[in-house]
N, C-alpha and C positions, 0 to 999 in steps of 0.2 A: 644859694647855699641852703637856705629852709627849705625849697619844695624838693632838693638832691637827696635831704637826710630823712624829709619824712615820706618820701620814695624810697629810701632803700630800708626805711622801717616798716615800709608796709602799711601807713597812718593815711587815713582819710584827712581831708581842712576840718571834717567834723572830728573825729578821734584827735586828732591835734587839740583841737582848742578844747575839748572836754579833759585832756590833763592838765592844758594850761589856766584852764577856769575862765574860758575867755568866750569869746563870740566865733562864728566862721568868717561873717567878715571881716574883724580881725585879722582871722587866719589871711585871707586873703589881703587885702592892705599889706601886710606884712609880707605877702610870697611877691607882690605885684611892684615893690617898691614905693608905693606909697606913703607908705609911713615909716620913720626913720625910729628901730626899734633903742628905747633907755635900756641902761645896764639891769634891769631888775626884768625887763620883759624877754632880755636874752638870758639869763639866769632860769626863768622859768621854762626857755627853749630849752636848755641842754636839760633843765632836771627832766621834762617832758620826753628827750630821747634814750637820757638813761646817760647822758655824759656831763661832763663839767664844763662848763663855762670858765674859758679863761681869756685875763685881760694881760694885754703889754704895752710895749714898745719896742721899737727897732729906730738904730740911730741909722747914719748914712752909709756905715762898714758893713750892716747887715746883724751886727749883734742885736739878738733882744732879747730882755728881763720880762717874764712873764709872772703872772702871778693868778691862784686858782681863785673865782668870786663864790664867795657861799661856801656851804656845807662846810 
């Protein structure tokens, strides 16, 4: 889903981590599944694409309560 969104924004692994304030390996760990991103490291992904980060649940009917993290 990270290398979908920062392809359809046109975002190098380096333009990436220079909005997120991070590293490119980072970047990469994070595209390669490596490293399992915390809630604050996906907060800085959406702010990075210019969307929000939202978090939820879904029970077993498929309902789910979402809720936006940040801003």
């Amino acid at each position: 889903m990270i290398i979908a969104r920062r392809i359809r924004y046109g975002l190098t692994q380096e333009q990436l981590a220079e909005r997120m304030g991070t590293s490119v390996p980072a970047i990469s760990r994070l595209e390669s599944g490596q490293h399992r991103p915390n809630v604050e490291t996906l907060e800085k992904l959406g702010h990075a694409f210019g969307e929000q980060f939202v978090l939820g649940f879904e029970d077993s009917t498929g309902t789910r309560e979402l809720a936006t993290v940040g801003r």
